[in-house]
N, C-alpha and C positions, 0 to 999 in steps of 0.2 A: 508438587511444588506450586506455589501460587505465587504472583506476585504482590510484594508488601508495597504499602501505600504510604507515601511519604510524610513522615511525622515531623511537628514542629522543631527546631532545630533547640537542642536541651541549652546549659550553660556551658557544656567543655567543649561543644560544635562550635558554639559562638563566637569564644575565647581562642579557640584555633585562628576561626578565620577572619579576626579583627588583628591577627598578624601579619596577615597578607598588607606586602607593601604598597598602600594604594588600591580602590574599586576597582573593579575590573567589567568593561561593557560587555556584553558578546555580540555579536549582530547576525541574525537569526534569519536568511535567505528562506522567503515562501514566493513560488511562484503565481499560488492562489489566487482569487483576489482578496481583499478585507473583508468582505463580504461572507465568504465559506465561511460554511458551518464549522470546520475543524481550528477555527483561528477562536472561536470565542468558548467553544468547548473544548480545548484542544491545546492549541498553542500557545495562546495565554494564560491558562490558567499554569502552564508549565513554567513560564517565566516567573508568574505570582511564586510557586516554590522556591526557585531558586534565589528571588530575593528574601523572601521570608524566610530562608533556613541558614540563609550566610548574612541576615541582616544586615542587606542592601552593599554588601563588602564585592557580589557579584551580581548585575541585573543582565537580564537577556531583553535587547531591543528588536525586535518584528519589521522586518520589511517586506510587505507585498508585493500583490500584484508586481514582482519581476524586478524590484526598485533596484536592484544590486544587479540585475541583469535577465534578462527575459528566457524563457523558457527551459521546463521544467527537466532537459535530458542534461543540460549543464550545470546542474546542482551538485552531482557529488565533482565534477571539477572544482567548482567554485570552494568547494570546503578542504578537496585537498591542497589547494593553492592558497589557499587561505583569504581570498577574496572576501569570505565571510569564515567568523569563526562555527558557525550553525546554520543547519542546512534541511530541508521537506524534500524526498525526492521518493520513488521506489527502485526497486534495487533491479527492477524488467527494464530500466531503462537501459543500465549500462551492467546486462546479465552477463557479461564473459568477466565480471570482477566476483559473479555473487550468482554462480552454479549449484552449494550446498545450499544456501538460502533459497532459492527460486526453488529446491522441491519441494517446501511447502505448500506452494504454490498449486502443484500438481492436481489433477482431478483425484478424488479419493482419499489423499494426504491428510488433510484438517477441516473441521467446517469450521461454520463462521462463529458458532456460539463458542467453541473452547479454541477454537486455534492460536489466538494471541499467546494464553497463560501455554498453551503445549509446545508454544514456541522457546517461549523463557526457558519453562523447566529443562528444554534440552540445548541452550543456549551455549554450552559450551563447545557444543558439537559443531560449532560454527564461527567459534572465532577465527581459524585463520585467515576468514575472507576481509579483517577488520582491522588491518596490520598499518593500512595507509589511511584512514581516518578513524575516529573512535564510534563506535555502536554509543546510540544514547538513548535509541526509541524503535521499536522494531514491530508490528503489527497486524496482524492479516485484517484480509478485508470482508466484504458481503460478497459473494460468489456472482464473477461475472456473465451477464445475459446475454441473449442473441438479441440487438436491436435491428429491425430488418425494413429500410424504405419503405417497399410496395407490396414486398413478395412476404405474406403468411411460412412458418418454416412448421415445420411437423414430426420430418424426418429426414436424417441424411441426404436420402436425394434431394430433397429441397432444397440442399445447400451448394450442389454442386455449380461449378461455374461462378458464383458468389463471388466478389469481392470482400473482404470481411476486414475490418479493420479491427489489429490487435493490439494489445499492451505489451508484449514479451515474448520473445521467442516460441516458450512451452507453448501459450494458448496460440502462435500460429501451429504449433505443430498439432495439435489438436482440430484446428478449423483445415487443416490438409488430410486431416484422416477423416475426418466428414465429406472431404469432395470440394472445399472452398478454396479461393486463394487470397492467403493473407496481405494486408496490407501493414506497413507498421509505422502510425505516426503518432504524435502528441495528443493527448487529449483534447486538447484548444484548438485543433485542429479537425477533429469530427463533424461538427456542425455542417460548416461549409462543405467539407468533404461528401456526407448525406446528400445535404439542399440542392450538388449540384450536379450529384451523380458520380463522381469519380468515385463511391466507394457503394457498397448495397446495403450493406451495413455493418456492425462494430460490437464485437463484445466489451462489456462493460458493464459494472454494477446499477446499482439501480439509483444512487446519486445523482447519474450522468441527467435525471429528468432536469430533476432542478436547478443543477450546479452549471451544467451545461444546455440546458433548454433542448434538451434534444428530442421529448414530447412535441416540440414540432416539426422535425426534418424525417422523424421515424413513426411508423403504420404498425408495427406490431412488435410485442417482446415474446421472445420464447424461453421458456423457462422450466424447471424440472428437472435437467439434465446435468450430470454431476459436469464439474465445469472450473476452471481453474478460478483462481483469484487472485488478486493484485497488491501482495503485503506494500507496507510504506513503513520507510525510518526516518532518523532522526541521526543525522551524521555529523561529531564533531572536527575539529582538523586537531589531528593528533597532538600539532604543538602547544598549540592553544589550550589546548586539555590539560597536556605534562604541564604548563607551567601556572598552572593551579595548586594548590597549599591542598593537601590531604581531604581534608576536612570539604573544601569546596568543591572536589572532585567527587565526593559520596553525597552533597548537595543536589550535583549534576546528573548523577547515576540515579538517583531517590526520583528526581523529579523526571527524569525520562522513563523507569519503570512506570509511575504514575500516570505518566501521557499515554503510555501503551495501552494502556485499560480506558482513559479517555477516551481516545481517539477510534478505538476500534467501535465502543457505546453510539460516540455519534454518528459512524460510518454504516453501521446497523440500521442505528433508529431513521436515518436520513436516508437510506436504501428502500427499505420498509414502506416509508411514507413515500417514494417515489415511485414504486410501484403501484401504488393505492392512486394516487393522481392518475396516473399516467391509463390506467385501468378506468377511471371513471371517468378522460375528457371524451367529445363528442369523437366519435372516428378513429378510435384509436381500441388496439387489441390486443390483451395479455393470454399468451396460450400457455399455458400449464399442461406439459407431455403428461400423458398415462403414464402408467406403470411400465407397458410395453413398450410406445414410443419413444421413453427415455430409457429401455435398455439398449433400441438398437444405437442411440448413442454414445450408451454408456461402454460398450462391446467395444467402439472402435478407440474412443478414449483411454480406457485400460493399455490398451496396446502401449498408447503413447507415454502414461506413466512410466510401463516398464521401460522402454525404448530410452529414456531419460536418465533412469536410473542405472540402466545395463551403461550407457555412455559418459557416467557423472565421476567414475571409479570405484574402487572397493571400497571408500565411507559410505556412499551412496545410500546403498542398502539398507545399512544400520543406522544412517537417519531416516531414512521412510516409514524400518520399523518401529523408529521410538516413537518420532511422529503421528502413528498410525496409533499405538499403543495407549492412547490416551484416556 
Protein backbone atom coordinates (compact mmCIF):
# COMPACT_ATOMS: atom_id res chain seq x y z
CA UNK A 1 0.00 0.00 0.00
CA UNK A 2 1.34 3.33 -0.74
CA UNK A 3 0.25 6.58 0.06
CA UNK A 4 -1.97 8.66 -2.37
CA UNK A 5 -1.09 12.27 -2.85
CA UNK A 6 -3.62 14.56 -2.58
CA UNK A 7 -5.54 15.58 -5.76
CA UNK A 8 -7.17 18.69 -6.75
CA UNK A 9 -10.58 18.93 -5.27
CA UNK A 10 -13.11 17.67 -8.55
CA UNK A 11 -16.79 19.62 -8.81
CA UNK A 12 -18.87 17.07 -6.50
CA UNK A 13 -15.98 17.83 -3.56
CA UNK A 14 -16.62 21.42 -3.99
CA UNK A 15 -20.26 21.34 -4.14
CA UNK A 16 -20.26 19.25 -0.89
CA UNK A 17 -18.27 21.59 0.87
CA UNK A 18 -19.71 25.10 -0.22
CA UNK A 19 -22.49 23.53 2.05
CA UNK A 20 -20.75 23.84 4.98
CA UNK A 21 -22.40 26.57 6.90
CA UNK A 22 -19.84 29.21 7.13
CA UNK A 23 -15.49 28.95 6.69
CA UNK A 24 -14.09 27.24 9.00
CA UNK A 25 -10.32 28.51 10.46
CA UNK A 26 -8.38 25.75 12.09
CA UNK A 27 -5.41 27.00 14.21
CA UNK A 28 -2.57 24.71 13.73
CA UNK A 29 -0.14 24.57 17.16
CA UNK A 30 3.71 24.26 16.03
CA UNK A 31 6.04 24.64 18.76
CA UNK A 32 8.91 25.03 15.95
CA UNK A 33 10.12 28.02 15.13
CA UNK A 34 8.96 29.69 11.50
CA UNK A 35 12.03 29.14 10.67
CA UNK A 36 12.20 24.99 10.51
CA UNK A 37 12.41 23.54 7.69
CA UNK A 38 9.35 21.30 8.22
CA UNK A 39 6.97 24.59 8.22
CA UNK A 40 7.77 25.64 4.66
CA UNK A 41 8.11 22.03 3.30
CA UNK A 42 5.76 20.71 5.48
CA UNK A 43 3.29 22.45 7.25
CA UNK A 44 2.24 24.78 4.87
CA UNK A 45 2.20 23.31 1.95
CA UNK A 46 -0.46 21.11 4.04
CA UNK A 47 -2.66 23.99 4.84
CA UNK A 48 -2.27 25.13 0.81
CA UNK A 49 -4.33 21.59 0.29
CA UNK A 50 -6.76 22.05 2.49
CA UNK A 51 -7.70 25.34 1.10
CA UNK A 52 -7.26 24.44 -2.27
CA UNK A 53 -9.58 21.12 -2.14
CA UNK A 54 -12.47 22.67 0.02
CA UNK A 55 -11.98 26.06 -1.93
CA UNK A 56 -11.13 28.29 1.02
CA UNK A 57 -14.72 26.82 2.79
CA UNK A 58 -11.63 25.39 5.35
CA UNK A 59 -8.22 27.19 5.75
CA UNK A 60 -5.57 25.98 8.32
CA UNK A 61 -3.70 28.99 10.19
CA UNK A 62 0.08 28.18 11.53
CA UNK A 63 1.11 29.42 14.77
CA UNK A 64 4.83 29.03 15.88
CA UNK A 65 7.37 29.29 17.78
CA UNK A 66 4.80 28.30 20.97
CA UNK A 67 2.14 31.33 19.93
CA UNK A 68 -0.61 29.22 21.50
CA UNK A 69 1.53 28.14 24.25
CA UNK A 70 5.15 26.97 24.58
CA UNK A 71 6.54 23.88 24.67
CA UNK A 72 6.50 21.02 22.59
CA UNK A 73 5.30 17.87 25.50
CA UNK A 74 1.86 19.95 25.80
CA UNK A 75 0.76 19.73 22.27
CA UNK A 76 -1.31 16.72 22.19
CA UNK A 77 -3.05 18.56 25.48
CA UNK A 78 -3.63 21.38 23.74
CA UNK A 79 -5.53 19.56 20.77
CA UNK A 80 -7.35 17.37 22.99
CA UNK A 81 -8.74 20.34 24.89
CA UNK A 82 -9.15 22.11 22.05
CA UNK A 83 -6.94 24.97 22.66
CA UNK A 84 -5.97 24.49 19.06
CA UNK A 85 -7.94 22.59 16.65
CA UNK A 86 -4.21 21.16 14.97
CA UNK A 87 -1.46 20.24 16.61
CA UNK A 88 3.01 19.10 15.71
CA UNK A 89 3.94 16.91 18.56
CA UNK A 90 5.59 13.27 18.60
CA UNK A 91 3.94 10.61 20.21
CA UNK A 92 7.60 9.74 22.77
CA UNK A 93 6.50 12.77 24.35
CA UNK A 94 3.42 11.54 25.99
CA UNK A 95 4.33 7.52 25.13
CA UNK A 96 1.88 5.87 27.77
CA UNK A 97 -1.22 7.23 25.26
CA UNK A 98 0.84 5.83 22.17
CA UNK A 99 2.66 2.09 23.08
CA UNK A 100 1.47 0.50 19.67
CA UNK A 101 2.85 3.38 17.76
CA UNK A 102 6.26 4.03 19.56
CA UNK A 103 7.10 0.30 18.22
CA UNK A 104 7.85 1.67 15.28
CA UNK A 105 10.02 3.47 16.67
CA UNK A 106 12.06 0.42 18.03
CA UNK A 107 15.64 -0.38 16.79
CA UNK A 108 15.24 -2.79 13.75
CA UNK A 109 11.24 -2.17 13.25
CA UNK A 110 11.57 0.46 9.98
CA UNK A 111 14.24 2.41 8.60
CA UNK A 112 14.14 5.72 7.51
CA UNK A 113 13.69 5.19 3.65
CA UNK A 114 10.22 3.18 3.76
CA UNK A 115 9.02 3.42 7.32
CA UNK A 116 6.51 6.36 6.82
CA UNK A 117 4.55 4.48 3.70
CA UNK A 118 5.07 0.89 6.27
CA UNK A 119 3.59 2.88 8.63
CA UNK A 120 0.24 3.69 6.73
CA UNK A 121 -0.07 0.43 5.09
CA UNK A 122 -0.51 -1.06 8.58
CA UNK A 123 -2.29 1.96 9.98
CA UNK A 124 -5.12 0.27 11.12
CA UNK A 125 -3.28 -1.60 13.51
CA UNK A 126 -3.18 1.27 15.44
CA UNK A 127 -5.98 3.24 15.66
CA UNK A 128 -7.08 2.48 18.96
CA UNK A 129 -4.55 4.64 20.39
CA UNK A 130 -6.60 7.76 18.26
CA UNK A 131 -9.86 7.60 20.02
CA UNK A 132 -9.26 11.11 22.05
CA UNK A 133 -7.85 13.21 19.03
CA UNK A 134 -7.99 12.42 15.45
CA UNK A 135 -4.67 10.94 13.46
CA UNK A 136 -4.03 13.32 10.62
CA UNK A 137 -0.23 13.05 9.96
CA UNK A 138 1.93 10.34 11.19
CA UNK A 139 5.81 9.88 10.20
CA UNK A 140 8.95 8.22 11.07
CA UNK A 141 12.02 10.10 11.21
CA UNK A 142 16.08 9.77 10.28
CA UNK A 143 17.44 7.42 12.88
CA UNK A 144 18.59 9.01 15.95
CA UNK A 145 22.49 9.53 16.77
CA UNK A 146 24.83 9.56 19.56
CA UNK A 147 25.88 13.18 20.05
CA UNK A 148 28.63 13.04 22.70
CA UNK A 149 30.30 16.58 24.50
CA UNK A 150 33.99 15.40 24.95
CA UNK A 151 34.02 11.84 25.00
CA UNK A 152 34.51 9.93 21.36
CA UNK A 153 31.82 6.58 21.76
CA UNK A 154 33.01 3.46 19.98
CA UNK A 155 31.52 0.90 21.90
CA UNK A 156 29.29 0.10 24.74
CA UNK A 157 31.60 0.75 27.34
CA UNK A 158 32.04 4.09 26.18
CA UNK A 159 28.94 4.77 27.13
CA UNK A 160 28.79 3.68 30.45
CA UNK A 161 28.25 6.27 33.30
CA UNK A 162 27.05 8.68 30.34
CA UNK A 163 24.29 10.93 30.86
CA UNK A 164 22.40 10.63 27.68
CA UNK A 165 19.66 12.74 26.89
CA UNK A 166 16.63 10.94 25.16
CA UNK A 167 13.46 11.61 23.27
CA UNK A 168 11.06 8.56 24.58
CA UNK A 169 11.17 5.98 26.85
CA UNK A 170 12.17 3.10 24.25
CA UNK A 171 15.62 5.01 23.29
CA UNK A 172 16.12 5.52 27.24
CA UNK A 173 15.79 2.02 27.52
CA UNK A 174 18.09 1.21 24.83
CA UNK A 175 20.89 3.91 26.22
CA UNK A 176 20.39 1.60 29.73
CA UNK A 177 21.33 -1.52 27.83
CA UNK A 178 24.54 0.31 26.61
CA UNK A 179 25.64 1.11 30.15
CA UNK A 180 24.24 5.09 30.08
CA UNK A 181 21.77 6.89 32.17
CA UNK A 182 19.06 8.40 30.34
CA UNK A 183 18.01 11.80 30.85
CA UNK A 184 14.64 12.93 29.35
CA UNK A 185 13.98 16.33 28.32
CA UNK A 186 12.59 18.76 25.33
CA UNK A 187 14.44 19.20 22.59
CA UNK A 188 14.89 23.02 23.22
CA UNK A 189 16.39 22.11 25.99
CA UNK A 190 19.76 20.08 24.75
CA UNK A 191 21.75 22.94 23.96
CA UNK A 192 22.10 24.37 27.18
CA UNK A 193 21.81 20.98 28.77
CA UNK A 194 25.34 20.03 26.57
CA UNK A 195 27.06 23.67 27.01
CA UNK A 196 26.91 23.22 30.53
CA UNK A 197 27.43 19.94 31.33
CA UNK A 198 24.33 18.50 33.05
CA UNK A 199 23.94 16.01 30.19
CA UNK A 200 27.20 14.21 28.16
CA UNK A 201 25.18 13.99 25.39
CA UNK A 202 21.70 13.26 23.54
CA UNK A 203 20.43 10.93 21.07
CA UNK A 204 18.87 12.66 18.18
CA UNK A 205 18.78 12.78 14.44
CA UNK A 206 20.90 14.65 12.46
CA UNK A 207 18.53 17.82 12.31
CA UNK A 208 19.50 18.64 15.73
CA UNK A 209 23.02 20.34 13.76
CA UNK A 210 20.99 22.87 12.25
CA UNK A 211 17.68 23.24 13.93
CA UNK A 212 19.24 23.25 17.19
CA UNK A 213 22.95 24.41 16.62
CA UNK A 214 24.13 21.65 18.47
CA UNK A 215 27.34 21.36 16.11
CA UNK A 216 28.47 23.53 18.88
CA UNK A 217 27.86 22.17 22.29
CA UNK A 218 28.83 18.55 20.87
CA UNK A 219 32.70 16.97 19.86
CA UNK A 220 31.48 14.02 18.16
CA UNK A 221 28.41 11.96 16.56
CA UNK A 222 28.35 8.28 16.55
CA UNK A 223 26.71 6.50 14.23
CA UNK A 224 26.13 3.07 12.54
CA UNK A 225 24.34 1.54 15.01
CA UNK A 226 20.81 0.31 14.61
CA UNK A 227 19.01 3.00 16.84
CA UNK A 228 15.49 4.04 17.47
CA UNK A 229 13.86 7.06 15.81
CA UNK A 230 11.48 9.68 16.78
CA UNK A 231 8.03 9.46 14.52
CA UNK A 232 5.92 12.94 14.58
CA UNK A 233 2.09 13.52 13.96
CA UNK A 234 -0.20 15.59 13.17
CA UNK A 235 -3.29 15.49 15.76
CA UNK A 236 -6.74 16.85 15.22
CA UNK A 237 -9.25 17.42 18.46
CA UNK A 238 -11.71 14.91 17.65
CA UNK A 239 -14.63 17.61 17.79
CA UNK A 240 -13.43 19.73 15.59
CA UNK A 241 -12.91 16.99 13.03
CA UNK A 242 -16.79 15.53 13.56
CA UNK A 243 -17.98 18.78 12.94
CA UNK A 244 -16.73 19.01 9.60
CA UNK A 245 -19.17 18.22 6.31
CA UNK A 246 -17.95 14.72 4.75
CA UNK A 247 -16.37 16.14 1.97
CA UNK A 248 -13.93 18.41 4.18
CA UNK A 249 -12.99 15.67 6.46
CA UNK A 250 -11.40 13.63 3.38
CA UNK A 251 -9.87 17.15 2.53
CA UNK A 252 -8.21 16.95 5.94
CA UNK A 253 -7.21 13.17 5.73
CA UNK A 254 -5.79 13.86 1.76
CA UNK A 255 -3.85 16.61 2.86
CA UNK A 256 -2.19 14.86 6.12
CA UNK A 257 -1.55 11.59 4.05
CA UNK A 258 0.39 14.11 1.74
CA UNK A 259 2.24 15.84 4.69
CA UNK A 260 3.35 12.27 5.75
CA UNK A 261 5.59 12.00 2.69
CA UNK A 262 6.49 15.76 2.92
CA UNK A 263 7.70 15.80 6.05
CA UNK A 264 9.45 12.70 6.53
CA UNK A 265 11.51 14.02 2.50
CA UNK A 266 12.56 17.05 4.52
CA UNK A 267 13.55 15.35 7.83
CA UNK A 268 15.84 13.13 5.60
CA UNK A 269 17.17 15.48 3.43
CA UNK A 270 17.73 17.93 6.55
CA UNK A 271 19.41 15.06 8.52
CA UNK A 272 21.70 14.12 5.64
CA UNK A 273 22.85 17.58 5.31
CA UNK A 274 23.38 17.88 8.88
CA UNK A 275 25.57 15.39 9.23
CA UNK A 276 27.68 16.59 6.07
CA UNK A 277 28.08 20.03 8.08
CA UNK A 278 28.52 18.77 11.10
CA UNK A 279 31.46 16.26 9.66
CA UNK A 280 33.19 18.98 7.90
CA UNK A 281 33.45 21.95 10.72
CA UNK A 282 36.88 22.51 12.31
CA UNK A 283 36.90 20.17 15.56
CA UNK A 284 34.24 18.34 15.20
CA UNK A 285 33.96 14.08 14.48
CA UNK A 286 31.66 11.73 12.86
CA UNK A 287 32.50 8.13 13.77
CA UNK A 288 30.76 5.69 11.58
CA UNK A 289 30.87 1.99 13.85
CA UNK A 290 32.38 -0.98 11.65
CA UNK A 291 30.58 -3.75 11.03
CA UNK A 292 31.62 -5.27 14.46
CA UNK A 293 31.54 -2.31 16.58
CA UNK A 294 27.92 -1.66 15.64
CA UNK A 295 27.00 -5.27 16.50
CA UNK A 296 28.23 -5.19 19.88
CA UNK A 297 25.46 -2.53 19.98
CA UNK A 298 23.32 -3.91 18.09
CA UNK A 299 23.31 -7.39 20.51
CA UNK A 300 22.25 -5.32 23.45
CA UNK A 301 19.52 -3.23 21.59
CA UNK A 302 17.75 -6.37 20.13
CA UNK A 303 17.35 -7.26 23.67
CA UNK A 304 15.48 -4.08 24.17
CA UNK A 305 13.13 -4.39 21.17
CA UNK A 306 12.03 -7.77 22.28
CA UNK A 307 11.80 -6.48 26.09
CA UNK A 308 9.20 -3.98 24.59
CA UNK A 309 7.34 -5.96 22.64
CA UNK A 310 7.15 -9.00 25.29
CA UNK A 311 5.60 -5.98 27.60
CA UNK A 312 3.35 -3.99 24.95
CA UNK A 313 0.78 -7.29 24.89
CA UNK A 314 -0.38 -9.73 22.38
CA UNK A 315 -0.92 -7.10 19.46
CA UNK A 316 2.57 -6.23 20.10
CA UNK A 317 4.09 -8.90 18.03
CA UNK A 318 1.90 -8.73 15.12
CA UNK A 319 2.70 -5.32 14.64
CA UNK A 320 6.48 -5.65 14.65
CA UNK A 321 5.91 -8.42 12.25
CA UNK A 322 3.94 -6.47 9.75
CA UNK A 323 6.19 -3.67 10.36
CA UNK A 324 9.22 -5.61 9.87
CA UNK A 325 7.59 -7.22 6.77
CA UNK A 326 8.04 -4.43 4.48
Amino acid sequence: MTIRTLTIAGPALAAAIATTAGAAELKFANYMAATHPYVAGCFQPFAERVAQATEGGVTVRLFSGGELGPGPTEQYSRVVDGVAELAVSLPGYTASNFPLTLLAELPGVTDAASGTETIWANIDLLGSEYRRAHLVSLWSSAPNLLFTRDKPVRSPADVVGMKIRVPSRNAGLQVEAWGGSPVSMPVSDIYNALQTGVIDGAMIDGTAVGAFKLSEVASYITTGMDSTNSPFFILMNRDAYGDLEEAAKAAVDEAGRAASLDCNKVQLDVAAEGLEQFAAAPGKQVIELTEEEAAAFDLLSAAVTAQVVAESGDDAQAIVDALKAR
